[in-house]
N, C-alpha and C positions, 0 to 999 in steps of 0.2 A: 163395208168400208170403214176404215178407222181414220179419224184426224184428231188434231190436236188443238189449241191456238196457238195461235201464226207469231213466230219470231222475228224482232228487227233486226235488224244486219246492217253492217257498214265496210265497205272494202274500196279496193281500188283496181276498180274493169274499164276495161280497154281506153286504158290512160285517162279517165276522168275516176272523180269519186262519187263515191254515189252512198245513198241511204236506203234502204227498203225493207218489204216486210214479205215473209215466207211464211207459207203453212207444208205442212206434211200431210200427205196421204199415203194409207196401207190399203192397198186392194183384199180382200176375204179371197176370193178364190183362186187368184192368180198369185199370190204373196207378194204383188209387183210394189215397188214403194215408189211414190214421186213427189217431187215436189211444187208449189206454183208462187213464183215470186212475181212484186211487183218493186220496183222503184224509180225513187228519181237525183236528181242531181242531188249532192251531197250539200247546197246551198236554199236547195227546196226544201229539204228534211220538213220543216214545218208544216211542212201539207200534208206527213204523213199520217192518218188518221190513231189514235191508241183503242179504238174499239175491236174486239176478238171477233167479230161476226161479220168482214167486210168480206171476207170471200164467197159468204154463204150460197149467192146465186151459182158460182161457179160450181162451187164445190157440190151443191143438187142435181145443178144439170148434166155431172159430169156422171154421179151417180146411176143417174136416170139410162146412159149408154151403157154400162156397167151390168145395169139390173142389178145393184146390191144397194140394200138400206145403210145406214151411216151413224155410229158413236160420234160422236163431237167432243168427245173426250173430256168434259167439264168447260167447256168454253161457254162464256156469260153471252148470250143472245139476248138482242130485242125481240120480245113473242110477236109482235105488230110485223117488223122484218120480215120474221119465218113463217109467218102465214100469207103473208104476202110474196112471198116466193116458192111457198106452196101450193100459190093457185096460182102462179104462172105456172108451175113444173103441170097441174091437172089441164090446164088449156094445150101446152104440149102434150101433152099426153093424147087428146080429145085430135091433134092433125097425126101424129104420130104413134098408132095404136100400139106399137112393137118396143117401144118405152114402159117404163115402169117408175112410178112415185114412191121414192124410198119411204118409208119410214126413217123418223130423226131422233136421235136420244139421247141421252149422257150431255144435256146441255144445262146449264141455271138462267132463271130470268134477269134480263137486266136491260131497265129501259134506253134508247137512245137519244143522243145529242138533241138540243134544242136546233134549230135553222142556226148555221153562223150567217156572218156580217158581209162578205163573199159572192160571187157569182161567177159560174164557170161553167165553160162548156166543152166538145171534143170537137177538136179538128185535122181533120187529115190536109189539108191542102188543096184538097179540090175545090170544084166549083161551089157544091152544096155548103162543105166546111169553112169556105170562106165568105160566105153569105149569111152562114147562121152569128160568125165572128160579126161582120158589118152591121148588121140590124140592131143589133147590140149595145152598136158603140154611139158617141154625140154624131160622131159623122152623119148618121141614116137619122137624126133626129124628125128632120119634117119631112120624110119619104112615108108614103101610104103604106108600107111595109115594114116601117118601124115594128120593133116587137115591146109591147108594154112593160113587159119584164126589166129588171134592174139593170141597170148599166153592167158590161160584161168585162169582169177585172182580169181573168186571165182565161188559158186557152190551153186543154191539155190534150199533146201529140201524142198517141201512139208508136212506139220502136220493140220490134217483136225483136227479139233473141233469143236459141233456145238455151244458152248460159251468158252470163252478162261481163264475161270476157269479148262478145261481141258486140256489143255496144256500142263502138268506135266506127262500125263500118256506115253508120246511119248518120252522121256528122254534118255532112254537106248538103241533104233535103233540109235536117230540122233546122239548120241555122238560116237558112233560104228564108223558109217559114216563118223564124224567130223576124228576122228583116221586116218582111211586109205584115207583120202585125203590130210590131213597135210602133210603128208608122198611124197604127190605126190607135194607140194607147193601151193597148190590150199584151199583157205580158205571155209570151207562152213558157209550160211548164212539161217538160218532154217527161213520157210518161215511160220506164224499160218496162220488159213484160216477157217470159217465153208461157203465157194464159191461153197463148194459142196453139204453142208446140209444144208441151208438157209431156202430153199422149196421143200418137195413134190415131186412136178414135174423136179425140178433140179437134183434133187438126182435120179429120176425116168429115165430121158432121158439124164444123165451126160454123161455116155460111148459113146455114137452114136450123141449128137445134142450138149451138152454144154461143154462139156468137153476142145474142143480147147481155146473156147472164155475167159474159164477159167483161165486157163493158161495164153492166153496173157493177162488177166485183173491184172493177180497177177505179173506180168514182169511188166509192165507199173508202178504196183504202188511201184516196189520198183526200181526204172530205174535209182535213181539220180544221180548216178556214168556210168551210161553204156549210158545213154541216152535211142535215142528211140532204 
């Protein structure tokens, strides 16, 4: 499999504007080509991360259903990173024998970000998501479940779309959501994404095999306030 590093983009989907960043994939065997965007409101743009190597978990795990190794086409990598999500991809591999651990090449070293100044975390709106928001915040300060961790500055949502002319249909949860965390000080930062409907077989083995690498792919690419 062949990729590249990921380009920014800026347009105007489904009546909002928006900022994000795309990579390209070439499948080897099937010539299939696709793509995996992330972004966010055209007002967030600041969160978007300028490091080349933010999709890298996805972009292994997705290998790994594939069974094909991966060019990186000259994109500057943290080695620390890709070894570290190299042994997540061999721990999948150790529940999932029918996986295979690419091989990675055609990358240059380049170390990453210090920690920014930031802290952030993912909420869907449930019950769990908005607990791990509370504990966070001065509200849970003298609750026994306080979390030691830094006060939590904002809060990033999830909006799958498999192009981001859909966008708009997801309006009325995240601003529900956007509501009861205002509330708590915590700003949310709605995160668009089609990382889960790209391909196929992503959408297929998302729950059990890609689902993490997911996640940390879309953390990474909006990290520029939080770091790594």
């Amino acid at each position: 499999m062949k990729t590249w590093p990921p380009e920014r983009f800026n347009m105007l989907a489904g009546g909002r504007h928006v900022s994000g960043v795309r990579i390209r994939l070439l499948e080897e065997r099937s010539g299939t080509e696709r793509d995996i965007w992330t972004a966010v409101d055209a007002a967030n743009a600041m969160h978007l991360s300028d490091r080349e190597d933010v999709f890298l978990p996805a972009v292994i795990l997705y290998a790994m259903l594939v069974r094909e190794d991966i060019d990186l086409g000259g994109m500057r990598v943290d080695p620390f990173f890709l070894r570290s999500v190299l042994f997540a991809a061999r721990q999948y591999r150790s529940w999932y024998p029918q996986l295979r651990v690419p091989a990675v090449a055609g990358w240059t070293a380049e170390a990453g970000p210090p920690p920014g100044e930031r802290t952030a975390a993912f909420c869907s709106g449930g019950v769990d998501g908005m607990f791990t928001a509370l504990r966070h915040t001065d509200l849970y300060r003298n609750e026994p479940g306080r979390s030691s961790e830094q006060r939590l500055d904002h809060a990033y949502h999830v909006l799958y779309s498999a192009a981001p002319d859909g966008i708009a249909a997801h309006e009325n949860a995240a601003a529900a959501l956007e509501a009861a965390l205002s509330q708590w000080g915590v700003e949310l930062i709605r995160i668009y994404s089609n990382i889960y409907l790209f391909a196929p077989r992503q959408t297929q083995r998302y729950a059990m095999v890609t689902h993490g690498a997911a996640f940390a792919s879309m953390a990474h690419a909006v990290s520029q306030l939080t770091g790594e």
